[in-house]
TORVEX-694009 format. One record per residue: residue in one letter; x, y, z of N, C-alpha, C in turn. Coordinates in steps of 0.05 Angstrom, whole numbers, padded with zeros to 5 digits, always signed. Layout:
N
aXYZXYZXYZ ...
REM end
This chain:
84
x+00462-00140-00552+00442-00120-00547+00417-00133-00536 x+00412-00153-00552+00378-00161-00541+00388-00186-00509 x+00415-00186-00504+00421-00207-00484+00422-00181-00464 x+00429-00152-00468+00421-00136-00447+00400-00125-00444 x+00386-00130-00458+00343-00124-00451+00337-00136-00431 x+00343-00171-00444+00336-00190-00430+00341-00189-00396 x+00363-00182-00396+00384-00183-00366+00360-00158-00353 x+00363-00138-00365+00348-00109-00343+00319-00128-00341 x+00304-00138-00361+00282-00137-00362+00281-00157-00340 x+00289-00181-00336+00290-00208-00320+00297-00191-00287 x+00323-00170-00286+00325-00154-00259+00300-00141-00256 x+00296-00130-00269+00275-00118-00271+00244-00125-00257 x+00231-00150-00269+00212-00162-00257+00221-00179-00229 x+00241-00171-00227+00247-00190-00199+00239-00176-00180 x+00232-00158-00192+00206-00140-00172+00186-00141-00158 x+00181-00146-00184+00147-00151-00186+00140-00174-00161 x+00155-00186-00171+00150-00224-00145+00144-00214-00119 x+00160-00200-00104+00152-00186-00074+00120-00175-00072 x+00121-00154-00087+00089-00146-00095+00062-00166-00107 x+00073-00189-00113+00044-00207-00116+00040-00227-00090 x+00067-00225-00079+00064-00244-00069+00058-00237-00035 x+00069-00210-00033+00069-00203+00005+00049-00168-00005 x+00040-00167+00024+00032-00145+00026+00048-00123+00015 x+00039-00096+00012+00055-00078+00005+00076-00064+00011 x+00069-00059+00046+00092-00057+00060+00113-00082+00065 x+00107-00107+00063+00129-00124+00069+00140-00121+00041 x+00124-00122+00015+00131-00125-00005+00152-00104-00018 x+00143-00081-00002+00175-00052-00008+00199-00062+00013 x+00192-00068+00033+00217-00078+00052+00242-00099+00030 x+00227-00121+00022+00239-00146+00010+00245-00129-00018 x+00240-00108-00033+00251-00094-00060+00272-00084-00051 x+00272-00064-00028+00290-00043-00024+00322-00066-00011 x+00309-00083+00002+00336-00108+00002+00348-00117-00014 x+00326-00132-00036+00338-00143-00058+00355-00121-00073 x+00345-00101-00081+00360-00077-00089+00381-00066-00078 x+00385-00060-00061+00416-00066-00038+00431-00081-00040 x+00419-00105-00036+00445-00123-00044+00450-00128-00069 x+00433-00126-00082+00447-00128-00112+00468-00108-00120 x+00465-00085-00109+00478-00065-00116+00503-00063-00104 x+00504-00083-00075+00529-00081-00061+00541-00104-00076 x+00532-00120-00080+00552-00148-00099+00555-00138-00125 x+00548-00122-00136+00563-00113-00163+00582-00089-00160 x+00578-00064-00137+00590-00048-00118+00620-00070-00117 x+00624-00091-00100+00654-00106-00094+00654-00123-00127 x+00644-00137-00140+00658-00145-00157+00677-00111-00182 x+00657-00101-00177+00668-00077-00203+00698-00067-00188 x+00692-00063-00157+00712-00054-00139+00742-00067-00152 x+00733-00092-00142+00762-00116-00139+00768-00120-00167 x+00754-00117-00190+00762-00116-00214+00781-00093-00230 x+00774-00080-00219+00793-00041-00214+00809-00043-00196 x+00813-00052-00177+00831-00054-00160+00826-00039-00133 x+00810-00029-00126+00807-00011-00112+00791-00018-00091 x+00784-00011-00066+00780-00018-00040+00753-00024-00034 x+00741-00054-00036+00710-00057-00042+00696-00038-00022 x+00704-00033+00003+00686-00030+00024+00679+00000+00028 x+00698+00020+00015+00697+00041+00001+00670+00044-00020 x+00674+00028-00039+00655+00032-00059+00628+00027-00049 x+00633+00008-00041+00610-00006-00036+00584+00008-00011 x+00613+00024-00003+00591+00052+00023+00586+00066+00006 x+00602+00084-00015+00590+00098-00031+00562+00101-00046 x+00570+00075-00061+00544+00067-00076+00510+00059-00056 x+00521+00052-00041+00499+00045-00012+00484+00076-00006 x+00506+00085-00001+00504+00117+00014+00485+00132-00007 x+00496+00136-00030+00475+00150-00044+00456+00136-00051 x+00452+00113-00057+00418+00099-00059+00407+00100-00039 x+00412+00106-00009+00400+00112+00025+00386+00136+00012 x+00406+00149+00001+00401+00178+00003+00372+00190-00026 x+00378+00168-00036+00354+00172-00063+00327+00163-00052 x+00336+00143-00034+00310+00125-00027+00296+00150+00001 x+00306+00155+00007+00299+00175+00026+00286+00200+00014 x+00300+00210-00003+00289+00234-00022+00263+00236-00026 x+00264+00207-00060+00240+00198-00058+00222+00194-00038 x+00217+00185-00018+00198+00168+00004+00185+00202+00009 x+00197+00223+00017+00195+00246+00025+00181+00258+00009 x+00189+00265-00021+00182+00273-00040+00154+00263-00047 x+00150+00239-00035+00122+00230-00051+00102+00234-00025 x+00117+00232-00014+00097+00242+00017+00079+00270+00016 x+00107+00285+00007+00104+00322-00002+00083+00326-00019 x+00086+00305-00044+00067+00309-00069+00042+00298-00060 x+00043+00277-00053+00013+00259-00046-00003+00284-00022 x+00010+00301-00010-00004+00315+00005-00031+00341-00012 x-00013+00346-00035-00027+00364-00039-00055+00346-00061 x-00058+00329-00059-00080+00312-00070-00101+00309-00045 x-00091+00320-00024-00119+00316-00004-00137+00345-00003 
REM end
């Protein structure tokens, strides 16, 4: 249990590093990557461990985080508007 805190918390701040270190916009570019690919290399290992067709999954799982990340970006666009 506290070896899976540790794990989210350590993914977790691997965040943060982009944001101290690059501007804001480079610094969301280099998250939304790191986050991709993390998600596509655990996407093919879970795949090939089930048996089942990495490149399949791995659009899947891609596909709907495109599709969250887009939501959001929109959604906060929508909201941040009515603050002017």
């Amino acid at each position: 249990m506290v070896s899976t805190f540790l794990t989210k918390f350590v993914f977790a701040m691997s965040f943060l590093v982009p944001i101290l270190l690059l501007s804001l916009s480079a610094a969301i570019i280099v998250s939304v990557t790191w986050g991709l690919s993390v998600l596509a290399v655990l996407s093919y290992l879970i795949a090939k461990n089930q048996g089942e067709r990495p490149w399949k999954v791995i659009g899947e799982h891609l596909g709907v985080a495109a599709l969250v990340i887009i939501i959001a970006h929109f959604l906060g666009d929508w909201i941040s508007s009515y603050g002017k």
